[in-house]
C-alpha positions as CSV (number, residue, x, y, z in Angstrom):
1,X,18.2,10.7,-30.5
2,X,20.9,12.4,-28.8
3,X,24.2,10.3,-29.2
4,X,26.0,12.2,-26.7
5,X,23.9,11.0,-24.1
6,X,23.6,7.8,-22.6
7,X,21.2,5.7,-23.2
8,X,18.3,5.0,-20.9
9,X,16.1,1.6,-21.4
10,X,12.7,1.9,-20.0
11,X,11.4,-1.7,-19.3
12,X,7.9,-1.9,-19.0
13,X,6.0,-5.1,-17.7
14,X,2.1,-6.0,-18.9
15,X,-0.5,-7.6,-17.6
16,X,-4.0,-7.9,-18.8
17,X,-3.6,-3.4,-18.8
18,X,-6.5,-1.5,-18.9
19,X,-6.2,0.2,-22.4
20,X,-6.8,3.9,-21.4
21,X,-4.6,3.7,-18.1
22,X,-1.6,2.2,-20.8
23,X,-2.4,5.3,-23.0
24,X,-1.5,7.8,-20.1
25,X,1.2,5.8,-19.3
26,X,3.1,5.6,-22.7
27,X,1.8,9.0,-23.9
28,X,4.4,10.1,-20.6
29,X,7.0,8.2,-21.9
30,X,6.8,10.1,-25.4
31,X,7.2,13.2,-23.9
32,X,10.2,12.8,-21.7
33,X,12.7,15.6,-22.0
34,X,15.4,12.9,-22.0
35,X,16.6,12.4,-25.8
36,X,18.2,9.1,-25.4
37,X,15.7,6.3,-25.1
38,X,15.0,3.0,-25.7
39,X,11.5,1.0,-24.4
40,X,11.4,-2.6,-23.8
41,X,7.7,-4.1,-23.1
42,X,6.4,-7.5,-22.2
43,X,3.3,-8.7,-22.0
44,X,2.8,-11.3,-19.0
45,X,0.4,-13.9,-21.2
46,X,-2.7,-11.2,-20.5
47,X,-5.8,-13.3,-21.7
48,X,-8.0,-10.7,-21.7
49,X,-6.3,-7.9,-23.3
50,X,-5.5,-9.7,-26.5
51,X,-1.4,-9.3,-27.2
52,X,-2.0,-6.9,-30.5
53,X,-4.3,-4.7,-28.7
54,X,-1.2,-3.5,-26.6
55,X,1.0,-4.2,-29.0
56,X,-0.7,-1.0,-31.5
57,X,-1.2,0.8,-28.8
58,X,2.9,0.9,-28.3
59,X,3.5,1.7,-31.5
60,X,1.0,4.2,-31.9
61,X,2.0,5.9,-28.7
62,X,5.8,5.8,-29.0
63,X,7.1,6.8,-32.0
64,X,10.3,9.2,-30.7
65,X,12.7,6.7,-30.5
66,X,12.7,2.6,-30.7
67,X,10.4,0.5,-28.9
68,X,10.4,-3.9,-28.6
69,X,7.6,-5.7,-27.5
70,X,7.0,-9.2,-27.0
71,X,4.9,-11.8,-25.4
72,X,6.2,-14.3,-22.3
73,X,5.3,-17.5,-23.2
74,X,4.5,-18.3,-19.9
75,X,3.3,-16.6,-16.8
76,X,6.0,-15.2,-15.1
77,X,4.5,-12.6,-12.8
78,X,5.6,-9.4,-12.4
79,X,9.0,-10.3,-10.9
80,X,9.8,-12.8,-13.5
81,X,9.0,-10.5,-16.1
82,X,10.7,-7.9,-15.1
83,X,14.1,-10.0,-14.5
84,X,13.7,-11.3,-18.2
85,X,13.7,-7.7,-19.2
86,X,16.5,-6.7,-16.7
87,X,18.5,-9.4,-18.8
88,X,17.8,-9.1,-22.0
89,X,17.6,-5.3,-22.3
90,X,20.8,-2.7,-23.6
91,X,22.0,0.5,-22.1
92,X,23.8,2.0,-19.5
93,X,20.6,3.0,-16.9
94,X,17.5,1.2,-16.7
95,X,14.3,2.7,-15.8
96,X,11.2,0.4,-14.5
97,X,8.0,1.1,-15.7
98,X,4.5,0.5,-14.4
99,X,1.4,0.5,-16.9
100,X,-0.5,2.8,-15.4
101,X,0.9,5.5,-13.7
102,X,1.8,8.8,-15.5
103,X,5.6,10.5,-15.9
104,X,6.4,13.9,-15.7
105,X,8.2,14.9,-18.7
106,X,11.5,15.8,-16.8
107,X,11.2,12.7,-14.7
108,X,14.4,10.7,-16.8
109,X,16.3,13.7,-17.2
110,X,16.4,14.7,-13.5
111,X,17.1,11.1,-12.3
112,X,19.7,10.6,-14.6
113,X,21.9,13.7,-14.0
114,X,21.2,13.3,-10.5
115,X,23.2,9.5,-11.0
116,X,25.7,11.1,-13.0
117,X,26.7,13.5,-10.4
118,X,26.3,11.6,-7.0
119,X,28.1,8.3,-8.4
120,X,25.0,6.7,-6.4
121,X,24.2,3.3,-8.0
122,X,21.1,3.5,-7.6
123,X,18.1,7.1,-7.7
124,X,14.5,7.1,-6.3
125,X,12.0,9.9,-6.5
126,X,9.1,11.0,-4.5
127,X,5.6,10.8,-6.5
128,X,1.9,12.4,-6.3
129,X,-0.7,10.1,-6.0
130,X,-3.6,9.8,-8.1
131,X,-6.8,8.1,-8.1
132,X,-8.6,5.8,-10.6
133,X,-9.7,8.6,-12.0
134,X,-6.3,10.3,-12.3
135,X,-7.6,13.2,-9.9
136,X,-4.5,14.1,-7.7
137,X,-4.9,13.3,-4.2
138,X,-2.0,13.6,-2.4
139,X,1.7,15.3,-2.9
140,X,3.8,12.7,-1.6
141,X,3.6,8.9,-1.1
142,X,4.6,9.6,2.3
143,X,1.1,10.8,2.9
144,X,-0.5,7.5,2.3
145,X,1.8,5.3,3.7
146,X,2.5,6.7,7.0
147,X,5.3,4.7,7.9
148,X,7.4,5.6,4.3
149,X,10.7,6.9,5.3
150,X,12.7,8.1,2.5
151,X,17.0,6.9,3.1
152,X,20.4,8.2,1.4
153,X,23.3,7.4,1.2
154,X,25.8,4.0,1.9
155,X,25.0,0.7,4.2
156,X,21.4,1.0,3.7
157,X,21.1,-2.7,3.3
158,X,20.6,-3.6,7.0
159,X,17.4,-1.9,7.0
160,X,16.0,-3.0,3.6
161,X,15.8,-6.5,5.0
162,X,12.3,-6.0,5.9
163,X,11.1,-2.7,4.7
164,X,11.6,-0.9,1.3
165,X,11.6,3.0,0.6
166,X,12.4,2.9,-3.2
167,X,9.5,2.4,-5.5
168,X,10.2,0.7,-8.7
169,X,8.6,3.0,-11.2
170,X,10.5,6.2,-9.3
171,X,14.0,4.2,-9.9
172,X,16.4,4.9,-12.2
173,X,19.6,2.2,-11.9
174,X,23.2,1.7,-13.1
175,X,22.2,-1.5,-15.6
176,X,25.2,-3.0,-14.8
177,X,24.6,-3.2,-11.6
178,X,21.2,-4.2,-12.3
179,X,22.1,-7.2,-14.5
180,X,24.7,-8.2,-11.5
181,X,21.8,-8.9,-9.2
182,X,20.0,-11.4,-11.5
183,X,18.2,-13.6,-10.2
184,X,16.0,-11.4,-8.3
185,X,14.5,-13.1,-5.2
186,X,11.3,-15.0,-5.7
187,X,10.0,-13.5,-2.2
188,X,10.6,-10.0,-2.5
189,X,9.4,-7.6,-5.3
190,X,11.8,-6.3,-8.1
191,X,12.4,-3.0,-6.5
192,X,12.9,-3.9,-3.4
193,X,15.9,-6.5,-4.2
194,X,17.4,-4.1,-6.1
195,X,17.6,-1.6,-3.9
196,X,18.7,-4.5,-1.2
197,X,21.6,-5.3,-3.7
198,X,22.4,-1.4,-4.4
199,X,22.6,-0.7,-0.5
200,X,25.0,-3.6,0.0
201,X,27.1,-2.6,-2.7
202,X,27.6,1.5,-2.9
203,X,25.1,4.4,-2.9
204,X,21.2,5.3,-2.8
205,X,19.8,8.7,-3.8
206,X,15.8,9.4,-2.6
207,X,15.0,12.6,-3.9
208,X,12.0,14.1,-2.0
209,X,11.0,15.5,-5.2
210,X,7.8,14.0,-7.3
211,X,8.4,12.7,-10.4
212,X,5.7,10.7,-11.6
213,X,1.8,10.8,-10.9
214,X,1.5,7.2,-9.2
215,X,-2.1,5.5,-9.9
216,X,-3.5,4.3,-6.8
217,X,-6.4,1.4,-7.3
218,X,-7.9,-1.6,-5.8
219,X,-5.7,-3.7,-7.7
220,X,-2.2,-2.5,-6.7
221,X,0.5,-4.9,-6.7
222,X,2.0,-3.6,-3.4
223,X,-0.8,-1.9,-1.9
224,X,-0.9,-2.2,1.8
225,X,-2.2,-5.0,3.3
226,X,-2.5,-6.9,-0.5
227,X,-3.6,-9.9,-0.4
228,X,-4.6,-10.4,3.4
229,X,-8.2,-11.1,4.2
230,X,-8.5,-12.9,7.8
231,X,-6.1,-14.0,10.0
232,X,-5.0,-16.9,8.1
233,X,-4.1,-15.0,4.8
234,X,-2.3,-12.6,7.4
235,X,-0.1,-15.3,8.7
236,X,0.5,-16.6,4.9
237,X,1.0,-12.6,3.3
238,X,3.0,-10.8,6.1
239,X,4.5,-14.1,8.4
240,X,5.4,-16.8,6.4
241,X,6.9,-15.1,3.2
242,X,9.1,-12.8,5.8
243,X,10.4,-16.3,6.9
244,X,10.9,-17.7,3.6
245,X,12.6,-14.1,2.4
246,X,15.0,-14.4,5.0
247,X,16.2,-17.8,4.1
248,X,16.4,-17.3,0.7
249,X,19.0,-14.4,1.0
250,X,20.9,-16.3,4.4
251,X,21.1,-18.9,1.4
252,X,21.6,-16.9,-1.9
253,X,22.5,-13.1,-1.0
254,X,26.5,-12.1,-1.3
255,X,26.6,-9.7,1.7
256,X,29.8,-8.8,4.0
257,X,29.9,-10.2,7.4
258,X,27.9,-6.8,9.0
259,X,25.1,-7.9,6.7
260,X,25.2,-11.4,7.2
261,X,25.0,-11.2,11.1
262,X,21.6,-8.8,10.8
263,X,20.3,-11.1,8.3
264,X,20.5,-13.8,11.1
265,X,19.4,-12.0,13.8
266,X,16.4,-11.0,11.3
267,X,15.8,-14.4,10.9
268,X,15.7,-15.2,14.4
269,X,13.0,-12.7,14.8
270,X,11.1,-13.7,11.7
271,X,10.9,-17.5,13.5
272,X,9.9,-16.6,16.2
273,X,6.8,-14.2,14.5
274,X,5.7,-17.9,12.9
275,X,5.8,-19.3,16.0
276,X,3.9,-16.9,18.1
277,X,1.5,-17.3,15.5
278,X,1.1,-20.4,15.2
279,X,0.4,-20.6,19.3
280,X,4.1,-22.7,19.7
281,X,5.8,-20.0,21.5
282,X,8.2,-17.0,20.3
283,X,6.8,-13.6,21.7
284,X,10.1,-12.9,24.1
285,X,12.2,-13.1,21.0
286,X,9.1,-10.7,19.2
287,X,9.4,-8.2,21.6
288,X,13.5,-8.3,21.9
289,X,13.4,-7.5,18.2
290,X,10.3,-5.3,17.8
291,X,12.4,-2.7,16.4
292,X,13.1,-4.8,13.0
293,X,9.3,-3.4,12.4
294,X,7.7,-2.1,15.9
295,X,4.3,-2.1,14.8
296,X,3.9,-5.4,13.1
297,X,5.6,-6.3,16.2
298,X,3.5,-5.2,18.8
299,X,0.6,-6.2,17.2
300,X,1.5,-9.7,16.6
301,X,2.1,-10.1,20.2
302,X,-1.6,-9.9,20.8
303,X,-3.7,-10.6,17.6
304,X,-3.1,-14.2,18.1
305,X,-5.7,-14.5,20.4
306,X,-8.5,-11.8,19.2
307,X,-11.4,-12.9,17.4
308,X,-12.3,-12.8,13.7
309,X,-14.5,-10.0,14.0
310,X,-11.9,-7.7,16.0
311,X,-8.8,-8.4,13.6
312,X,-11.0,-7.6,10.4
313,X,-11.7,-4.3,12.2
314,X,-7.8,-3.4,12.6
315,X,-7.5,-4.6,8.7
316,X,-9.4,-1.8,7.8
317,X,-7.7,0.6,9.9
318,X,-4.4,-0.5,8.4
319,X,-5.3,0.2,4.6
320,X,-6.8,3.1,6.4
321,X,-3.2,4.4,6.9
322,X,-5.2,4.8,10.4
323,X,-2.3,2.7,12.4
């Protein structure tokens, strides 16, 4: 290890990992250009990966500077995971870490100086996309998510209320700062807070640059549309935990007055979307605040009343990337 750099903790949460995919993964983190590292693992109570399995794997795989892993020993889910780590982890930048994409070797190096000279609190990187396979097919995430819009710079906060542009395993962020925002929101995921916190409180850096080959799979944590099946699930995934977002940080979030009076006008608009839903009126205040998210909007105002068949047909288009 260099000493004269600072050091970087890469905190990597597991969950029941295919083996192979973890392989790529770690091998990446072995080869980073950056000489002052430190990895932090833990495994999310996988029962079908048994814990010594991944355990040998680290070890095997990492073996340029130290490495810790250990076993929750409970479920926390991804979030909670990765906020034990966040806590319990040492350095001055942390770096979060997937277990399954694969990191170009200059990926820590770049980020880091790119921190060091903007002052930003927070870096994000553009990424290829892979397949299951690990066959690139596309040069930016902004090809498969259409509506991806990569921000700089200070205030961003207002508009990461309901949308995020920084991708956790592209981040690299001041730990300090990090550790500050503890405890992460229980409706929103780890990334996303953050970069809520970091916009609130100083600087952002996206650099439209890719940095990591990003592993895209049926089984994707944030893939679009997760976890939404019918128009019920829809109301449950994309409606109701919105609402309950939105009072969780009216309640918890520090923020400035600027913040806290889009936060409430936010909320307004998330009420009304449950109530629109739910046939008990809302769609004037919908449409007076379509531009918190215009096409979620819109097409709330009339997927209330379409039949089963017709709103599993716009599904599809939507993880389509077709609207």
């Amino acid at each position: 290890m260099e000493t004269g750099k600072p050091l970087i903790s890469i905190l990597m949460a597991v969950y029941e990992p295919r083996l192979d995919w973890l392989r790529e993964q770690l091998e990446s983190l072995e080869k980073q250009s950056y000489p002052n590292l430190r990895l932090y693992v833990r495994d999310d109570c996988s029962s079908a990966v048994r814990f010594q399995e991944t355990e040998r794997l680290v070890k095997e795989c990492i073996r340029s500077f130290p490495c810790e892993i250990r076993r929750n020993e409970e479920n926390l889910g991804s979030n909670g995971t990765f906020e034990r780590l966040t806590r319990e982890a040492e350095g001055e930048y942390f770096a979060y870490c997937d277990q399954d994409d694969v990191w170009l070797p200059e990926k820590l190096e770049v980020l880091q100086e790119e921190l060091e000279q903007s002052g930003a609190l927070l870096v994000c990187s553009d990424m290829f996309i892979i397949d299951a396979e690990g066959r690139r097919v596309a040069d930016s995430i902004t090809k498969v998510r259409r509506r991806h819009r990569f921000q700089s710079g200070e205030g961003l906060a207002e508009n990461l209320l309901i949308s995020n542009f920084v991708t956790g395993c592209t981040m690299l962020v001041r730990s300090e700062t990090a550790k500050e925002a503890v405890p992460f929101c229980p409706y929103m995921v780890h990334d996303h807070y953050l970069a809520l916190w970091c916009g609130e409180r100083g600087t952002i850096v996206s650099m439209e640059l890719p940095l990591l080959e990003y592993r895209v799979h049926r089984n994707n944590q944030t893939s679009l549309l997760a976890g939404v099946t019918d128009k019920a699930s829809y109301g449950t995934v994309r409606i109701h935990k919105m609402l309950e977002r939105l009072r969780w940080l009216k309640e918890h979030f520090p923020c400035g007055e600027r913040l806290e009076i889009a936060l409430e006008n936010r909320l307004t608009w998330a009420q009304a979307r449950e109530g629109n839903w739910q046939h008990q009126g809302g769609k004037w205040t919908v449409w007076k605040y379509r531009r918190y998210s215009p096409v979620p909007s819109l097409f709330e105002l009339f997927a209330p009343e379409m039949p089963e068949w017709m709103f599993r047909i716009f599904l599809r288009m939507g993880r389509k990337n077709l609207v």
